[in-house]
C-alpha positions in Angstrom: 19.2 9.4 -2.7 18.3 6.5 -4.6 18.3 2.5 -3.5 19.1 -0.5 -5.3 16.6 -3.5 -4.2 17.8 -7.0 -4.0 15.2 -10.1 -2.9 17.6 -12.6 -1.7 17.0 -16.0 -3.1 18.9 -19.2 -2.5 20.9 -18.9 -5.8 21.8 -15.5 -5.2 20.6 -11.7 -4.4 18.0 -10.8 -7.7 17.6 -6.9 -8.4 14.2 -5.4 -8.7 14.9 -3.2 -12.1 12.1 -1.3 -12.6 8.3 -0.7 -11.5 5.9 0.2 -14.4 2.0 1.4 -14.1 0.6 0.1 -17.8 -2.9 0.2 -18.9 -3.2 -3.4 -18.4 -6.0 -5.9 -16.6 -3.3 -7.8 -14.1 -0.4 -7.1 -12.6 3.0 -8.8 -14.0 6.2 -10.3 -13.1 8.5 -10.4 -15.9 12.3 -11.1 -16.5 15.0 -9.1 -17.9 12.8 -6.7 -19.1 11.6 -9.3 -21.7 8.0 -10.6 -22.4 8.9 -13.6 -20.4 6.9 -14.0 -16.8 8.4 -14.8 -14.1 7.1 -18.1 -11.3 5.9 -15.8 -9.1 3.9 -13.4 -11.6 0.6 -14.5 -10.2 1.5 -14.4 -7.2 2.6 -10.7 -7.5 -0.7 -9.8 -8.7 -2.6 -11.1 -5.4 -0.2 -9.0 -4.3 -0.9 -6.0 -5.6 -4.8 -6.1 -5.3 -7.2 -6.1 -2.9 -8.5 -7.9 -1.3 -5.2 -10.3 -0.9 -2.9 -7.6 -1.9 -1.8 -4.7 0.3 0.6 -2.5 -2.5 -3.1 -0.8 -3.9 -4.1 -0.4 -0.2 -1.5 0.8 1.3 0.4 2.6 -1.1 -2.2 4.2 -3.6 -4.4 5.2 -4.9 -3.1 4.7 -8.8 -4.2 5.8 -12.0 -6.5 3.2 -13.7 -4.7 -0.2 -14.8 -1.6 -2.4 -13.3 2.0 -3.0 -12.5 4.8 -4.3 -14.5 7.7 -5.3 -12.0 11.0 -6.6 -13.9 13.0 -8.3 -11.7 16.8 -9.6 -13.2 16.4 -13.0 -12.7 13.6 -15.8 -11.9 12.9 -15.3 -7.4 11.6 -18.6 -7.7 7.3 -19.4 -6.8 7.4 -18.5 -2.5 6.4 -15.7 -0.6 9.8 -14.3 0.4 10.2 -12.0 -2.0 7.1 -9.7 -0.6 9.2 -8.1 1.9 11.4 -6.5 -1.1 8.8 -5.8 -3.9 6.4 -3.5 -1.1 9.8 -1.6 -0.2 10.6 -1.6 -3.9 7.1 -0.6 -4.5 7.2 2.3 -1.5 10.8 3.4 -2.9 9.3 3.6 -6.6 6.6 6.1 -5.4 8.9 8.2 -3.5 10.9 8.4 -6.4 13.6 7.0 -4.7 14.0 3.3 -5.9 17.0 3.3 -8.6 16.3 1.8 -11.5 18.6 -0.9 -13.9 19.7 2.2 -15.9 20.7 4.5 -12.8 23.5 4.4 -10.4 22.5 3.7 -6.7 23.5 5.5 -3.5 22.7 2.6 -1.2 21.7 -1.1 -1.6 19.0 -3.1 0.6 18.9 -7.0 0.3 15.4 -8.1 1.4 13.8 -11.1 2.3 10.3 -11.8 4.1 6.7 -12.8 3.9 4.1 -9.6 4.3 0.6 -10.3 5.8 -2.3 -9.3 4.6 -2.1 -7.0 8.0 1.5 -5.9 6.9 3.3 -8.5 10.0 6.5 -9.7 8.4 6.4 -13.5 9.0 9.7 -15.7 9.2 11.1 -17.6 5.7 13.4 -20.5 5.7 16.4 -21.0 4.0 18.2 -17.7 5.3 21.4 -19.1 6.1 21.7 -20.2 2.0 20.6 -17.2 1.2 22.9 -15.2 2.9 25.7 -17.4 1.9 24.5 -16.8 -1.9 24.9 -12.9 -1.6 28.3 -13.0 0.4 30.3 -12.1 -2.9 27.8 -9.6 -4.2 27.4 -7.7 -0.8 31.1 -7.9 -0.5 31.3 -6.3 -4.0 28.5 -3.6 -3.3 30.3 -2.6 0.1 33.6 -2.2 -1.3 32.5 -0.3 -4.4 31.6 2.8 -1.4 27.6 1.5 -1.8 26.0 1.0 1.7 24.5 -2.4 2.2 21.5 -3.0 4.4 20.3 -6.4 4.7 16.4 -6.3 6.2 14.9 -9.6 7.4 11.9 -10.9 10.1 13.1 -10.3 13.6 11.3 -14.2 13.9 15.1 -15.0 11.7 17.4 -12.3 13.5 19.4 -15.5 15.3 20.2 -16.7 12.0 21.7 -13.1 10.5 23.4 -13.0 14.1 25.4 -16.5 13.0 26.3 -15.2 9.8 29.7 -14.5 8.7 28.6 -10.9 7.7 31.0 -8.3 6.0 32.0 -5.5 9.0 30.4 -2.8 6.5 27.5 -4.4 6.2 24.1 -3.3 8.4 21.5 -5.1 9.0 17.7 -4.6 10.4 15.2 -7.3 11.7 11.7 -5.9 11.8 8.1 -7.1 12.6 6.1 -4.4 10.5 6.5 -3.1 7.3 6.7 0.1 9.1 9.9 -0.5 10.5 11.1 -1.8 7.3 9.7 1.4 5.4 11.9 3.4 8.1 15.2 1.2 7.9 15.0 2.1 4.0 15.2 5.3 5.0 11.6 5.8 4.0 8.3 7.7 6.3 5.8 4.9 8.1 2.3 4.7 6.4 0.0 7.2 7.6 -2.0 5.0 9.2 -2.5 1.3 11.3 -2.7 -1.4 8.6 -5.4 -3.2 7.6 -7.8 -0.2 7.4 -8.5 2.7 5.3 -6.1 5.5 5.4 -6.9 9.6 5.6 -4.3 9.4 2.8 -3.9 7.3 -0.3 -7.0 5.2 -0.1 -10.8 6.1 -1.0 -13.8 4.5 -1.2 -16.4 5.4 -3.7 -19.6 6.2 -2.6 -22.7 3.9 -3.6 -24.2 5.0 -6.9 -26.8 7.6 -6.6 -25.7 8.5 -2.9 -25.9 12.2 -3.6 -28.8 12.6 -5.8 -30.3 10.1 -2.9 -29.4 12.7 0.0 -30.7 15.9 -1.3 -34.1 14.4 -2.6 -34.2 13.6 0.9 -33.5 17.0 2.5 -36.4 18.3 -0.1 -38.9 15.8 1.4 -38.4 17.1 4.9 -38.1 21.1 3.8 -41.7 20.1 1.5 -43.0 18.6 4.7 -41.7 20.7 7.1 -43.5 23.8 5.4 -47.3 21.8 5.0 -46.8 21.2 8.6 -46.7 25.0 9.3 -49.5 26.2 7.3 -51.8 23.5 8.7 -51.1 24.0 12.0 -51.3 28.0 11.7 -54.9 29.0 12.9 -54.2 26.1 15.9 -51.4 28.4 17.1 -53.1 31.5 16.6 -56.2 30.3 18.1 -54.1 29.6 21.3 -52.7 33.5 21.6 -56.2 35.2 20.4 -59.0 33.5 20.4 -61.0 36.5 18.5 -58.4 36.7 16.1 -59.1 33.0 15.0 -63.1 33.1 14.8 -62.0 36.3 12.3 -60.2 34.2 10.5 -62.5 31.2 10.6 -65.3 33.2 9.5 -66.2 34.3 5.8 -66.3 38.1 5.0 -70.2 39.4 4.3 
């Protein structure tokens, strides 16, 4: 089952058409498809990486290099849109996010702020934003697509005010994890803000290993001098005859 994304805007829902990994230095914005970035392009890339970004962190790791993200129209240079590019981006791994060229089984319309701790935070202008998707949800609905609309619980009595279509659901969350599980999508495998089992890894600091077995040599080496000086003391202890034998050179 694949989902269409949509970050609502104020001039209207915008689809998320593809996520690329491309042997590039920064991640990119772009629209249509074309060489042309989008406002928020930069802002994607903070995004992405660490250590402002939480789509590396939380959803990786990635082969070497960066994202391309096309997007059908400009989402304008705000934070909204973060709530739909990490599901986009979580959807894309699970091979589950439909692309420009492929027919959707459901749609979500998005629209929050993610912190760097993955709290969805409140956005203004809802109520236009809403109102600029009316005819395209309407449209999506009665085409047999299912819509879910996901937004901050800190907006949920706006979407309660709306004039929303009866077919159309609609979420608030708190955490990207309950975002994650309203598209129909697993929680991360971990509490945010930290290292995961799973999909995160820290490289160890260069020379760590050749560092930890010179070390264990140095105790074995030592460890071994230590018993052959201290050899006649011990046998000295048991047989005291046996020791002046031993001390003594043969005639």
């Amino acid at each position: 089952m694949k989902s269409r994304v949509y970050v609502g805007t104020p001039e209207g829902p915008v689809a998320i058409e593809r996520i690329m990994r491309e042997a590039a230095p920064n991640s990119a914005m772009c629209i249509g498809r074309s060489t042309r970035e989008a406002t928020a392009s930069a802002g994607y890339e903070a995004f992405v990486k660490q250590p402002s970004g939480v789509i590396e962190r939380e959803l990786g790791p990635f082969p070497p290099g960066a994202f391309r993200l096309d997007v059908a129209a400009d989402i304008g240079d705000g934070v909204s849109w973060q709530l739909g590019v990490f599901v986009a981006h979580a959807l894309a791994a699970a091979g589950r996010l439909a692309e420009y060229h492929e027919d959707a089984d459901a749609a979500l319309w998005l629209t929050g702020e993610v912190a760097n701790d993955l709290e969805v935070r409140p956005v203004g202008h809802l109520a236009d934003k809403l109102h600029a998707a009316r005819a395209e949800l309407a449209a999506l609905a009665a085409g047999g697509s299912p819509v879910t609309l996901i937004v901050p619980a800190a907006n949920q009595d706006q979407l309660e005010q709306a004039e929303l279509a009866p077919e159309t659901a609609w979420v608030a969350v708190s955490r990207i994890d309950q975002a994650l599980k309203a598209a129909g999508l697993p929680g991360l495998a971990s509490p945010s803000g930290g290292a995961r089992e799973t999909g995160v890894a820290f490289a160890p600091s260069p020379g760590a290993g050749a560092g930890g077995r010179g070390w264990i040599a140095a105790v074995a080496v030592f460890a071994i001098i230590t018993a052959v000086t201290a050899y006649p003391v011990f046998v000295w202890l048991f047989d005291p005859e046996l020791i002046a034998d031993v001390a003594s050179p043969s005639p």
